[in-house]
C-alpha positions as CSV (number, residue, x, y, z in Angstrom):
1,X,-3.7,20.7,-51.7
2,X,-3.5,17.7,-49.0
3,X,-6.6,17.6,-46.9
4,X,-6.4,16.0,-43.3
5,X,-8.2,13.1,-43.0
6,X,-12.0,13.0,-42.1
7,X,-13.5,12.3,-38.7
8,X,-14.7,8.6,-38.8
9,X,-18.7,8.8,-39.8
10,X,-20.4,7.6,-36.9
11,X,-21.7,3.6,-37.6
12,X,-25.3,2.5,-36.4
13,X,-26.0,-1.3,-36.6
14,X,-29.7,-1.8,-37.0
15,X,-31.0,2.3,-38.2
16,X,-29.8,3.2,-41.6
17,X,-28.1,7.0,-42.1
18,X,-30.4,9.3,-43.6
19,X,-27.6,12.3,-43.8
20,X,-24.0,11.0,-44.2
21,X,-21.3,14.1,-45.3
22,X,-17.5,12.8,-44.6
23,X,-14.9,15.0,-44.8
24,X,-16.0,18.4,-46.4
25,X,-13.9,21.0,-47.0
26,X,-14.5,24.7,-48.4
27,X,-12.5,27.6,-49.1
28,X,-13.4,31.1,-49.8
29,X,-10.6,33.3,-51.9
30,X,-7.7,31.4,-49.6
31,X,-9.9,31.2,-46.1
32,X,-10.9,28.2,-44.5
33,X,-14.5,27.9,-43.6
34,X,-15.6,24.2,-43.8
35,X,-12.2,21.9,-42.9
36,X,-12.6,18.3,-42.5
37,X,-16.4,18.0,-41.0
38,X,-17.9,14.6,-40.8
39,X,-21.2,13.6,-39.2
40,X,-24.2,11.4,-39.8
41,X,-27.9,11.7,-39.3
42,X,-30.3,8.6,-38.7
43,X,-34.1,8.6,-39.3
44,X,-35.8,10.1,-36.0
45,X,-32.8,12.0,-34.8
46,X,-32.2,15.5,-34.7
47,X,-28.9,16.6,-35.3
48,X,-27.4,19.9,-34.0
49,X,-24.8,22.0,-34.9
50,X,-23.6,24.1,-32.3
51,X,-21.5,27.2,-32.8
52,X,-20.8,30.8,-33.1
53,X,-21.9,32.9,-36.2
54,X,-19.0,32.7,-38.6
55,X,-18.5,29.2,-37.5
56,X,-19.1,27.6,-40.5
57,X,-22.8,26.1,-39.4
58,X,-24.6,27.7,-42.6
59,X,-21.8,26.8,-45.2
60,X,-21.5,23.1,-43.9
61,X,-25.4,22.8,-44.5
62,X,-25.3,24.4,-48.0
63,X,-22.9,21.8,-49.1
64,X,-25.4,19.1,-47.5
65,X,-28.0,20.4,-49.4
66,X,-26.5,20.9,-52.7
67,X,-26.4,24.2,-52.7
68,X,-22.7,25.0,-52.6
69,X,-20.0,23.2,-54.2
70,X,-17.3,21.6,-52.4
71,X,-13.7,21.4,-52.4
72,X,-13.5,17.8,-51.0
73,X,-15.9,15.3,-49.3
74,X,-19.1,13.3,-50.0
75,X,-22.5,13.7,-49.3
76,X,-25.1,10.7,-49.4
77,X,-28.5,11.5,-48.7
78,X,-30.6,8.3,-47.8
79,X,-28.3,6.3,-50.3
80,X,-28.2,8.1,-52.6
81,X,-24.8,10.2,-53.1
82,X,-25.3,13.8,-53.8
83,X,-22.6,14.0,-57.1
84,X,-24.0,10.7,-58.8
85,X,-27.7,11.5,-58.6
86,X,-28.3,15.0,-57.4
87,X,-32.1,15.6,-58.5
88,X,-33.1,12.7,-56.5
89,X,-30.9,13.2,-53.5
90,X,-32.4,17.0,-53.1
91,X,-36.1,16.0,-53.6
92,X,-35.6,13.9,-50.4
93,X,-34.3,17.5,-48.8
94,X,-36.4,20.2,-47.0
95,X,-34.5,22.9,-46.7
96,X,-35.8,26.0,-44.5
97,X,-32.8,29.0,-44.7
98,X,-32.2,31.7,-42.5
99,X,-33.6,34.1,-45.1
100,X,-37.9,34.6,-45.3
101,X,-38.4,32.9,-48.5
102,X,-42.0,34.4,-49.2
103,X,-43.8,36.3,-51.1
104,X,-45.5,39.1,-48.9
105,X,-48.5,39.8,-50.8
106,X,-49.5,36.3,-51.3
107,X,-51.9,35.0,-47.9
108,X,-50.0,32.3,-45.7
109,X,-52.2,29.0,-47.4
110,X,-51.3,30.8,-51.4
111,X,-47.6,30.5,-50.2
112,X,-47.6,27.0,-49.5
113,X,-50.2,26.0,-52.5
114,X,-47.9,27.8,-55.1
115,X,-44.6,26.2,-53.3
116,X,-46.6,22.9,-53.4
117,X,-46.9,23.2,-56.9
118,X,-43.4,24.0,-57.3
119,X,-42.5,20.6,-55.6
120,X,-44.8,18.1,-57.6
121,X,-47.9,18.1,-55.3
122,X,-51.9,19.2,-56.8
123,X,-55.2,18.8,-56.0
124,X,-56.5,17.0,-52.4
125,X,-52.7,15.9,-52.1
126,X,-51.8,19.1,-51.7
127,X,-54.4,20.9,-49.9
128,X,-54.2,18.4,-47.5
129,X,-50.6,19.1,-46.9
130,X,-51.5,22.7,-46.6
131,X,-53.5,22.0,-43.4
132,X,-51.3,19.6,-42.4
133,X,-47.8,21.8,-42.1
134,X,-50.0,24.7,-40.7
135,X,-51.6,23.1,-38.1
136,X,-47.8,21.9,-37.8
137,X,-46.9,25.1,-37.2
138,X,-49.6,26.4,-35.6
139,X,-50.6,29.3,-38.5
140,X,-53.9,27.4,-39.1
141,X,-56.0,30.2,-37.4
142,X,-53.9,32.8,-39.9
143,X,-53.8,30.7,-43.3
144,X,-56.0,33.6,-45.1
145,X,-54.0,36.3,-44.0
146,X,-51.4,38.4,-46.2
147,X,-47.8,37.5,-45.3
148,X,-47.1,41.3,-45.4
149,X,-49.6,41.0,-42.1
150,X,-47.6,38.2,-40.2
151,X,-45.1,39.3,-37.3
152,X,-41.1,38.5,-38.4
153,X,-41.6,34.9,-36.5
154,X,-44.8,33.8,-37.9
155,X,-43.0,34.1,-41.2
156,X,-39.9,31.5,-39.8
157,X,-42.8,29.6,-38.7
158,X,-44.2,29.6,-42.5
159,X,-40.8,29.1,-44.1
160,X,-40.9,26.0,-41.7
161,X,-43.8,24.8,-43.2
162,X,-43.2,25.4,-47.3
163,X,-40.0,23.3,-46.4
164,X,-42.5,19.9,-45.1
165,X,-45.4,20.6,-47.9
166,X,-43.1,17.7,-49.6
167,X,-42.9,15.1,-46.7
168,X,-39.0,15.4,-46.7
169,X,-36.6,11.8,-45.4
170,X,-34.6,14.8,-44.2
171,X,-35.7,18.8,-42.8
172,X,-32.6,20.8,-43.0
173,X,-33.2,24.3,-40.7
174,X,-30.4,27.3,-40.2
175,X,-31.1,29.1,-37.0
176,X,-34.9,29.1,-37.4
177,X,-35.2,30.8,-33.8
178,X,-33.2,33.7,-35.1
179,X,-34.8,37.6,-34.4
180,X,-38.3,35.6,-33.5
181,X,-40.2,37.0,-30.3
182,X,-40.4,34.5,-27.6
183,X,-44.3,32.9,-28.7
184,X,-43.1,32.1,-31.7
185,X,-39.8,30.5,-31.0
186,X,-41.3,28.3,-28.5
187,X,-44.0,27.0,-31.2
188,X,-40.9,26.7,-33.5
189,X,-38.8,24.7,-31.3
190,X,-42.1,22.3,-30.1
191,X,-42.8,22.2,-34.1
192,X,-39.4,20.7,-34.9
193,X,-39.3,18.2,-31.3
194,X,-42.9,16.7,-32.6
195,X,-41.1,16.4,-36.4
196,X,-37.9,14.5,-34.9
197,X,-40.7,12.4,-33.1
198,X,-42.1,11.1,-36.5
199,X,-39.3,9.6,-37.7
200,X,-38.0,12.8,-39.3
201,X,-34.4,13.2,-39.7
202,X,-33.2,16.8,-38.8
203,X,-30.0,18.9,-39.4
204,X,-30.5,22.1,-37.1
205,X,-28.0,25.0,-36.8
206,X,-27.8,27.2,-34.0
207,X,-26.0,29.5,-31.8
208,X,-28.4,29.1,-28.7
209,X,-27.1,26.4,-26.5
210,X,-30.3,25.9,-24.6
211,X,-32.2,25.0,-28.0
212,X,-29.3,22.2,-29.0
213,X,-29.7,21.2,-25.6
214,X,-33.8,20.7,-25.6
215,X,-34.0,19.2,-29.2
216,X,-31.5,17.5,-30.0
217,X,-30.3,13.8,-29.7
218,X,-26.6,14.5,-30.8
219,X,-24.4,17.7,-30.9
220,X,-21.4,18.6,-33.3
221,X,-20.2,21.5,-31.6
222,X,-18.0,23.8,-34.9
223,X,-15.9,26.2,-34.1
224,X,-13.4,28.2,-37.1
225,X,-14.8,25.2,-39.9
226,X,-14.1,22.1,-37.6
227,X,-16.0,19.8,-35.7
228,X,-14.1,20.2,-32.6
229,X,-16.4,17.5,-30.5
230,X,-19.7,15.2,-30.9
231,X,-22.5,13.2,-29.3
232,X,-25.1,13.6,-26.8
233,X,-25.4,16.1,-23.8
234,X,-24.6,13.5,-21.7
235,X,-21.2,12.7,-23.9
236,X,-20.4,16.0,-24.7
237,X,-20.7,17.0,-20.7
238,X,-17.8,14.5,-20.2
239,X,-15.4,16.2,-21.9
240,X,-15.4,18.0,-18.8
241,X,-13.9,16.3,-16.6
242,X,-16.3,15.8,-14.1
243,X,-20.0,17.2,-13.5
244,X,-21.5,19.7,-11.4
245,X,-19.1,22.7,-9.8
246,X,-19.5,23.8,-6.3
247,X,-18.4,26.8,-4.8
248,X,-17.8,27.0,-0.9
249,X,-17.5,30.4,0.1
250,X,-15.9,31.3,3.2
251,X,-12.9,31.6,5.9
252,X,-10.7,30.2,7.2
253,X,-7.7,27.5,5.7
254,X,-9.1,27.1,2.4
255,X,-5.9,25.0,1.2
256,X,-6.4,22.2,3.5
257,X,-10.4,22.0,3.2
258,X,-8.6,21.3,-0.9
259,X,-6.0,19.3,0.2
260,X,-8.5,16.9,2.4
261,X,-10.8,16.8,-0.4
262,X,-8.5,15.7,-3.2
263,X,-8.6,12.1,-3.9
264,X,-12.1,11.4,-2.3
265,X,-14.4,9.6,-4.3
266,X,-16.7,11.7,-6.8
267,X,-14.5,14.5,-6.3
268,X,-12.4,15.6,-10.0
269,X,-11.2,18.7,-8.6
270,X,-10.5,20.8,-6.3
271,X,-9.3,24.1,-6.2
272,X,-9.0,26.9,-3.4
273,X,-8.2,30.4,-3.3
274,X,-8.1,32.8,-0.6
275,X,-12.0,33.4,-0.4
276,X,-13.8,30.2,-1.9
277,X,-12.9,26.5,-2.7
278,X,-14.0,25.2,-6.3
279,X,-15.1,21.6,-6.2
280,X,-15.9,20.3,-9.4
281,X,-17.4,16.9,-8.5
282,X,-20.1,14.1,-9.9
283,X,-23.4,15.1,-8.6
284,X,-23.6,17.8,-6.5
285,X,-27.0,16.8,-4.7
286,X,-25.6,13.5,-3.5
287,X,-21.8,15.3,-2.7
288,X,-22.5,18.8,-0.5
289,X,-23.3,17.2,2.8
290,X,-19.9,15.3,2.7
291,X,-18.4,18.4,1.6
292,X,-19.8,20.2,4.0
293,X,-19.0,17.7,6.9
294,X,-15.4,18.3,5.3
295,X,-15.1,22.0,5.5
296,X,-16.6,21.7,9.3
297,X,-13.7,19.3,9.9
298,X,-10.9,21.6,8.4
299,X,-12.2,24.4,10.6
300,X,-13.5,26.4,7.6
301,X,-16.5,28.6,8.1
302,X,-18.8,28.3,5.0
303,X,-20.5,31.7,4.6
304,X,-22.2,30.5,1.0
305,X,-22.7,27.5,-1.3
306,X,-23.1,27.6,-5.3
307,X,-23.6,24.9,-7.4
308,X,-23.2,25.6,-10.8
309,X,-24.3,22.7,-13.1
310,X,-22.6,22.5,-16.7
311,X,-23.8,22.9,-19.8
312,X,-23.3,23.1,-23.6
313,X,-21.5,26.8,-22.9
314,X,-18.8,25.3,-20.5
315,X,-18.6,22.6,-23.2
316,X,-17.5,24.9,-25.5
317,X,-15.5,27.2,-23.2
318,X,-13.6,24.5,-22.2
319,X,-12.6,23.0,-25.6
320,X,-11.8,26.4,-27.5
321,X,-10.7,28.3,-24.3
322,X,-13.7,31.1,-25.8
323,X,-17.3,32.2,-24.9
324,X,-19.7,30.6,-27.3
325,X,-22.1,34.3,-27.4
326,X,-19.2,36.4,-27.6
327,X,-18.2,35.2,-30.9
């Protein structure tokens, strides 16, 4: 079977790749779920990927981490490629899945010491990386307690930690924010923005634009196995077309308010309906009084003004021609 070839691997000159996966593919009895996805992650940059559940998010990152076999592609994990030296590519790996790996009867602190253990670490090494990853994740107040005893997302925040007892080159996290109450998934998502700060490379999957928009450097937004679009907010924004949307409610002839508008600089476009003109301009702070002077001057009576900035959700809507939640 011929395999399309791989988006080009993005190229940094002076920070080396700490994650570099180029063109995986997987299939599941004859259905597509990983096709073509390239993407690379440098040290101190976290890496989102952006999509629906079913998307393909969880299966791309299982093939990162060695956990799922591939049809086609490479993985390279700090230079070291995944198939030609596989035990030392995955100790370089923290891996924190969307399942609660713990074991409930054990307190939070005999979690991470018997996981610590499992990893290589003993002694003051490792019960100073105890204290470390739970004042990381702020459980240090609740290290004695049973996990049976924690809420559903002070055991994320746990799984969090067993995954960094090992001082990982790269933290691999699948939707870590998912089911948690609101306390937690804030200390979560501060958690992994101090981590990305330290030089960590991260790989973070999620369905909640607002997180990929607050942590992370660079977006690869997936949608049915492929990377459909990548870069920053800023990059990603400009697929758009343009940047903030205004809507000019009101009466009067709507058409030529549109017509008079088209062209004029900072203005992408312009549409106009019976009730309301759509301007889909630059910035809409520095545009409305202009567009305001404009309606005055084609004798349209403005009865309400919207601006609707764009976001990672109009991103996607606008490339897949599909809500990003209703997925």
């Amino acid at each position: 079977m011929s395999h399309p070839p791989p988006n080009p691997p993005r190229q940094t000159e002076t920070v080396p790749d700490v994650l570099r996966c180029e063109g995986l593919h997987k299939s599941f009895d004859g259905r597509v779920a990983v096709d073509g996805v390239s993407f690379a992650i440098a040290a101190g940059e976290t890496y989102g990927l952006l999509g629906p559940n079913g998307a393909g998010k969880t299966t791309t990152i299982s093939i990162a981490c060695g956990l799922l076999t591939r049809d086609a592609g490479t993985v390279v994990v700090a230079g070291r490629a995944l198939d030609e030296d596989p035990l030392a590519a995955k100790a370089l790996i923290g891996y924190v899945p969307q399942e609660i790996a713990l074991y409930p009867d054990l307190t939070g602190a005999e979690n991470l010491v018997f996981f610590g253990r499992l990893q290589g670490l003993a002694g003051r090494a490792l019960s100073a990386r105890v204290d470390a990853v739970l004042e990381l994740v702020g459980l240090a107040d609740r290290r004695s307690d049973r996990v049976e005893k924690y809420s559903g997302g002070m055991q994320r925040r746990l799984n969090i930690a067993a995954g960094m007892l090992h001082e990982p080159t790269l933290l691999i996290l699948d939707e870590p924010t998912a089911g948690v109450d609101p306390q937690s998934r804030n200390a979560i998502l501060e958690a992994v923005d101090e981590l990305g700060g330290r030089g960590l490379a991260v790989l973070y999957t999620t369905h909640y634009m607002e997180e990929a928009e607050r942590l992370c450097d660079r977006i690869g937004i997936l949608d049915e196995g492929r990377l459909i679009a990548e870069g920053t907010r800023s990059e990603l924004l400009a697929v758009m077309g343009g940047g903030d949307r205004v809507r000019l409610s009101g009466s009067g002839d709507l058409s030529a308010l549109a017509q008079l508008l088209r062209g004029r600089d900072g203005v992408a476009r312009v549409e106009a309906t019976d009730s309301e003109a759509v301007v889909l301009v630059a910035d809409a702070g520095r545009m409305l009084p202009g567009l305001l002077e404009a309606a005055g001057r084609a004798e349209v009576t403005v009865t309400g003004v919207e601006v609707e900035q764009p976001d990672l959700e109009a991103v996607f809507l606008h490339l897949t021609g599909k809500a990003l939640r209703d997925r």
